[in-house]
C-alpha positions in Angstrom: -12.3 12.1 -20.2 -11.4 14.3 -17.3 -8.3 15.8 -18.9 -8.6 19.7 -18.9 -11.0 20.0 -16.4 -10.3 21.9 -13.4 -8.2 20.2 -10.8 -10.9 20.4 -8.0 -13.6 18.9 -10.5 -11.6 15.6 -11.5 -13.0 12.4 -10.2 -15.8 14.1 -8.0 -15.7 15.8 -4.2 -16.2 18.8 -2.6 -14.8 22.0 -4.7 -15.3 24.1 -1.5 -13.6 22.1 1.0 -11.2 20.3 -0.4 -12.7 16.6 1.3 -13.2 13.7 -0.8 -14.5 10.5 0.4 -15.6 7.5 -1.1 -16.6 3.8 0.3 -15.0 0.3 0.3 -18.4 -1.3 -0.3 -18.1 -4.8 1.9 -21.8 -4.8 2.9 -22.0 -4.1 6.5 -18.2 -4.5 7.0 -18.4 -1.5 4.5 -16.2 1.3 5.5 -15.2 5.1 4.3 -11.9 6.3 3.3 -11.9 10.3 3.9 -9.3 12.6 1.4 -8.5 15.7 3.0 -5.7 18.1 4.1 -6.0 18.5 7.3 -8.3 15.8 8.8 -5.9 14.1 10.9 -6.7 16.9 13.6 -10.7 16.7 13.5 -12.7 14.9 15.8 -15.9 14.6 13.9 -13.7 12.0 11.1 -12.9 9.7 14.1 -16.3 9.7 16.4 -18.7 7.7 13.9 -15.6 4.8 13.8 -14.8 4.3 17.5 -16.9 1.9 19.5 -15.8 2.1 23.1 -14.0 4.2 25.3 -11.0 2.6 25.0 -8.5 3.7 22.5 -4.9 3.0 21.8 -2.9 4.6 19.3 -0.3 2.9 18.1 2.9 4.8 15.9 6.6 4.8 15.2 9.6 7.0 16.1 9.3 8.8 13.1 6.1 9.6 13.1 5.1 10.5 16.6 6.7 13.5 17.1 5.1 15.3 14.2 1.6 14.0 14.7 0.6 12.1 17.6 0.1 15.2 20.2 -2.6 16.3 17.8 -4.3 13.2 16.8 -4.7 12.7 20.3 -6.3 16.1 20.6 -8.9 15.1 18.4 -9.9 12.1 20.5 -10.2 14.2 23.4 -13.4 12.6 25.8 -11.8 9.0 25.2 -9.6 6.6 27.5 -6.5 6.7 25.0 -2.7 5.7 25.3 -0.4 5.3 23.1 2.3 2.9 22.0 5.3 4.1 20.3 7.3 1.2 18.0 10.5 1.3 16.3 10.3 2.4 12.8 11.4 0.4 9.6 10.3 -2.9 7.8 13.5 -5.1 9.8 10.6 -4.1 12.9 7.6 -5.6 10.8 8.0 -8.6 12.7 5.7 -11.4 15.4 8.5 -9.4 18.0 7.6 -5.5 17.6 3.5 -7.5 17.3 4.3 -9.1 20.5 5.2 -5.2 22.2 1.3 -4.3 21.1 -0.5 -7.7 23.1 1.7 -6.8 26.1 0.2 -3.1 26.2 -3.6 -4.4 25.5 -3.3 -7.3 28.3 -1.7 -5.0 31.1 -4.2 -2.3 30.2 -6.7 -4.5 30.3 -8.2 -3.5 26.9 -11.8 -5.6 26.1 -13.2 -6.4 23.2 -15.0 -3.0 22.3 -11.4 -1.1 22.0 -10.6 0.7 19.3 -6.8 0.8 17.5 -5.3 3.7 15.9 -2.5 2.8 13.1 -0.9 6.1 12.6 2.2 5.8 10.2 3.2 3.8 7.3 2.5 0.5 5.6 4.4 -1.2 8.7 2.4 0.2 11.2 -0.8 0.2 9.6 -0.1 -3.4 8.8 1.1 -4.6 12.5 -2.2 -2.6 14.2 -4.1 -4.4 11.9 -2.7 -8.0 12.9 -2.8 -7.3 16.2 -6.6 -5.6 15.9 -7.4 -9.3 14.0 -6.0 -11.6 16.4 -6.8 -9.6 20.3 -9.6 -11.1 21.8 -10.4 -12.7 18.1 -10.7 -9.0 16.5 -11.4 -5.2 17.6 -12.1 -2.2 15.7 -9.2 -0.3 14.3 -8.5 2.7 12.4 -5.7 3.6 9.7 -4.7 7.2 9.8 -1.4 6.0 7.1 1.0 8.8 6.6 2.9 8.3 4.0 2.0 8.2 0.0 2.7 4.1 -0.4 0.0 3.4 3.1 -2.2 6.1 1.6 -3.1 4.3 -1.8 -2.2 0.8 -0.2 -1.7 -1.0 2.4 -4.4 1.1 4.2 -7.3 0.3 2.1 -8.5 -3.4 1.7 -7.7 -5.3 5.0 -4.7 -7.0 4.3 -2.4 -7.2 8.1 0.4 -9.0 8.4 4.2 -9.8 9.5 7.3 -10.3 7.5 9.0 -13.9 8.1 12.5 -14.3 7.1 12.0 -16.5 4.5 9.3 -14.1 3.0 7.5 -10.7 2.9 4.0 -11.0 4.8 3.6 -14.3 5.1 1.9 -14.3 8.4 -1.3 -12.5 8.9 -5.0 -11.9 8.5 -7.7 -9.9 6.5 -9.2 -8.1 9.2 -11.0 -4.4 7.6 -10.3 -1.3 8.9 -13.4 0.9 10.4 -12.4 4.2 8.6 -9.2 5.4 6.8 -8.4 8.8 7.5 -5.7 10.4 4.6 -4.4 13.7 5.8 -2.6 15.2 3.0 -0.1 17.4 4.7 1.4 14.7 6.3 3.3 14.1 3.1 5.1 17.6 3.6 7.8 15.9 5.9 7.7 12.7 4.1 11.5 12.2 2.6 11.6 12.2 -1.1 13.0 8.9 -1.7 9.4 7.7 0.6 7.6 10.0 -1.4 8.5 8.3 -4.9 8.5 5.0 -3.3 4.9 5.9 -3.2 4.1 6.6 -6.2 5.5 3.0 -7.3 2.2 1.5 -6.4 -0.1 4.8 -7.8 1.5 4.1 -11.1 0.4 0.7 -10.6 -3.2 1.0 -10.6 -3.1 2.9 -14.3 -1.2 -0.2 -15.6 -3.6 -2.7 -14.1 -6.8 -0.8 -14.6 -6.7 2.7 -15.2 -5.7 3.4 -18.6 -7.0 7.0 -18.4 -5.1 7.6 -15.0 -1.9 6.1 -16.5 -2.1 8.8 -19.0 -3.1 11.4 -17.1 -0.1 10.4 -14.8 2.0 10.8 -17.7 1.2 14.4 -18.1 1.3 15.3 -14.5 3.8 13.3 -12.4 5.8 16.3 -12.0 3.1 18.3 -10.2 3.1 15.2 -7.7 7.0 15.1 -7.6 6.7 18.8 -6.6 4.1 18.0 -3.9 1.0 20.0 -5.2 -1.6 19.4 -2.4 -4.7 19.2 -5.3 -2.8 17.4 -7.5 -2.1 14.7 -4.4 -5.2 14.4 -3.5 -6.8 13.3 -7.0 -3.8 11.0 -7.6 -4.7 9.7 -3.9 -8.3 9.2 -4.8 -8.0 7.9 -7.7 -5.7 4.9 -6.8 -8.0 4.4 -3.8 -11.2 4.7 -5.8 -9.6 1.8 -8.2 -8.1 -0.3 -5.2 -12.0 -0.1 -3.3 -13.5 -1.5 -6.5 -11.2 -4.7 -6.5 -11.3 -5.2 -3.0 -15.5 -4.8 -3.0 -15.4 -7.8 -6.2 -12.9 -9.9 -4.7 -12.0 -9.2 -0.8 -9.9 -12.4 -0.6 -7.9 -12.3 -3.4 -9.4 -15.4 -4.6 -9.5 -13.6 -8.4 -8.6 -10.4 -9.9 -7.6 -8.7 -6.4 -4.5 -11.0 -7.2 -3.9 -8.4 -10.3 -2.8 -5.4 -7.3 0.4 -7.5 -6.4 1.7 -6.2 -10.6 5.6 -6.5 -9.7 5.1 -7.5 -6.2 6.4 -11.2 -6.9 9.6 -10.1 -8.1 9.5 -7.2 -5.9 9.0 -9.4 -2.5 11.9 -11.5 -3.7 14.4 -8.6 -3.9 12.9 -7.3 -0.6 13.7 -10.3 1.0 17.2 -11.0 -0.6 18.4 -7.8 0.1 17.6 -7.7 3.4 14.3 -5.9 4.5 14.7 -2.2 4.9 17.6 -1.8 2.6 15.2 -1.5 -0.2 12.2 0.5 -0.1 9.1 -1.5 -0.8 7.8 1.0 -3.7 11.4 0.5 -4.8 11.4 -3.0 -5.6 7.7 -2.8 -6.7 9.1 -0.6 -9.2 11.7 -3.0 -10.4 9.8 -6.2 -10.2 7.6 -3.9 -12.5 10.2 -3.8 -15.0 10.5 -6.9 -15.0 7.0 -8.1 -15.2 6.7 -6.0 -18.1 9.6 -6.7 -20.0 8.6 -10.5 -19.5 4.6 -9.3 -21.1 7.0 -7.5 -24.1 8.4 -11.6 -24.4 4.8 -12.9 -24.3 4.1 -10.4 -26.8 1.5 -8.3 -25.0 3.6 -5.4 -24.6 5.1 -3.4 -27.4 9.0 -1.8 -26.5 7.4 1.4 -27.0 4.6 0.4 -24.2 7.7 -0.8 -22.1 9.7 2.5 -22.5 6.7 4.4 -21.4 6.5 2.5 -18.0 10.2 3.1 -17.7 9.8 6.2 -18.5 7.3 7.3 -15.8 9.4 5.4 -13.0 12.6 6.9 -13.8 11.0 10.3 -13.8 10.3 9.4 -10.4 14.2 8.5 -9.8 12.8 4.8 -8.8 15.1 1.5 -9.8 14.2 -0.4 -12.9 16.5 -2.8 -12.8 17.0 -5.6 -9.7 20.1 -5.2 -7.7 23.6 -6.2 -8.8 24.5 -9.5 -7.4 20.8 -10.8 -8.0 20.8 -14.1 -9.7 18.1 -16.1 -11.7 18.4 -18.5 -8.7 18.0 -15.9 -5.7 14.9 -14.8 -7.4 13.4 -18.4 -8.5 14.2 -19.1 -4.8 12.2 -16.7 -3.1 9.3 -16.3 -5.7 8.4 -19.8 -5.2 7.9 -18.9 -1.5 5.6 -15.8 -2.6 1.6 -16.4 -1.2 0.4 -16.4 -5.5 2.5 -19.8 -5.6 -0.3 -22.4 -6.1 0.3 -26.3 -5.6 3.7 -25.9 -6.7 3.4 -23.5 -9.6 4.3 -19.9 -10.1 1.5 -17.7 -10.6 3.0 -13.8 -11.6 0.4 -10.9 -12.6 1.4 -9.3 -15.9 0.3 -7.3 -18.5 -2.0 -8.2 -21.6 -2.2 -3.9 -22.6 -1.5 -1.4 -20.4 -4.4 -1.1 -18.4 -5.1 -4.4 -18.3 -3.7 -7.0 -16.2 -3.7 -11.2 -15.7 -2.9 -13.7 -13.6 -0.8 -16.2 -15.2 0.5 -19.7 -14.6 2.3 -22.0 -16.7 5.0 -19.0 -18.0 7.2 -20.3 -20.3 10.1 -21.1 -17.9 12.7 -19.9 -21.1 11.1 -16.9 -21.2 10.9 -15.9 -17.3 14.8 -17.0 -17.1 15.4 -14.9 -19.8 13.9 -11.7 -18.2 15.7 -12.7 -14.6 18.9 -10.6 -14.5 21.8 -13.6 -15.6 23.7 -15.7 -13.3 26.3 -13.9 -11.0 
């Protein structure tokens, strides 16, 4: 148990410095993810992960004010330029993609460049398709800035493009070199990103992590308030859990499925409501909800198990409940378009215990309809 231990002891690192890193163990497509505040401005956390000379860092509006004069401070020595995309998941799209070729083929970029993703989950997950499909794949880097990239999107290789008949349907597995998590970067995150973010942390205790989900129980608060310790465990610890599952199953052909808890219902409101207008953590956080209440009908959840989930999320002023004007049909619609759908049949990730999660097919359709909000 590491309750009551001091903060800078839980779940290993350096007590002097602050630094935690850890490994996504993929033999030699291994790769480190590096913890730290600060590390966004030092060189020595990029050099080991760059092949060439050429460098392009690619970023949002948002984003590159605050950071990208001193990331590219630390890659002083390299050829770099930088591409500057709109922010916002309406952007995550084969158009904003198509902005990122254009700059590599009139730059003339070759095969040994390296790519920079600094920003979010959309950025880090449009460097990444692009890094997978130039010149059949070049290195890239994530340096993800806010909480939900962090313990993410980041870590495990998934890139892709929304579609407008579905979230991230179109895309590749293609690893990242390094993942560099500065910390302070989440001091000028907007709260409503910053609990977004903690949507998916959450997740990994409910799939996994017992221990963690307890332990997040006890001190979501300190995380709410933005303690930079506190952060950094929370950080590690969902990215220590999310490196295991991606080293056992890399393509999601088994339990790697069980890191998409909520997403299934999540993707569908996503896509109904337009992208954008709802946060991805969000409606992770309500398709949550509602892939617990529907393991409470299986009878794998007790209400007092359920309240505790809703508990946690609503202490982190997320939804847990879809949006009004949501019918049983919208969501039937678009889950069936979800990538778990196999020959035909709905496969949705729920939970047998909290800390333990399956993959299930053949879910009682009475049941599912019955935890869908009712018909409009």
């Amino acid at each position: 148990m590491y309750f009551g231990q001091p903060i800078n002891k839980l779940f290993g690192g350096d007590p002097i410095t602050g630094m935690k890193k850890l490994s996504v163990d993929l033999g030699d497509r291994s790769y480190p993810i590096y913890i730290a505040p600060g590390i966004l401005s030092d060189p020595a956390s990029y050099l080991p992960h760059i092949k060439g000379s050429q460098v392009l860092v690619i970023t949002n509006q948002t984003i590159a004010p605050l950071y990208l004069k001193q990331l590219c401070s630390a890659l002083a020595g390299f050829s770099v330029s930088t591409l500057i995309l709109p922010d916002g998941e309406e952007h995550k799209n084969i158009e904003t993609v198509q902005q990122i070729f254009d700059r590599l083929l009139k730059d003339k970029y070759n095969r040994t460049a390296t790519l920079i993703a600094l920003g979010g989950g959309v950025t880090g997950d449009m460097t990444g398709f692009a890094a997978a499909c130039y010149q059949r794949g070049v290195a890239f880097i994530q340096v993800p800035t806010t909480l939900l990239s962090q313990v993410d999107s980041s870590v495990g290789g998934k890139t892709g493009v929304n579609h407008p008949l579905g979230k991230n349907m179109i895309g590749a597995f293609h690893q990242p070199n390094a993942v560099i998590i500065d910390t302070e970067t989440l001091t000028t995150l907007p709260e409503k990103e910053l609990s977004a973010g903690l949507a998916e942390v959450i997740k990994y205790g409910l799939i996994r992590d017992p221990e963690f989900f307890e332990w997040l129980e006890d001190n979501i608060n300190h995380l709410l308030e933005r303690d930079n310790e506190y952060l950094v465990e929370a950080i590690f610890r969902s990215c220590k859990n999310k490196a295991e599952v991606v080293a056992e199953d890399e393509f999601e052909s088994g339990v790697r499925a069980t890191l998409n808890l909520g997403h299934t219902f999540g993707h569908a409101i996503e896509a109904c409501q337009g992208y954008g207008n709802w946060l991805h953590g969000e409606a992770v956080s309500a398709g949550t909800m509602m892939a617990a209440d529907l393991s409470r009908r299986m009878g794998w959840l007790s209400d007092d198990d359920v309240g505790r989930i809703m508990n946690l999320f609503e202490k982190c002023r997320l939804p847990t409940r879809p949006p009004i004007g949501m019918g049983p049909d919208d969501f039937l619609q678009k889950m069936m378009l979800d990538k778990k759908v196999l020959d035909g049949n709905l496969r949705l990730v729920l939970l047998k215990s909290l800390g333990e999660a399956r993959v299930c097919v053949d879910i009682d359709p009475v049941l599912l309809r019955e935890t869908l909000p009712p018909p409009n």
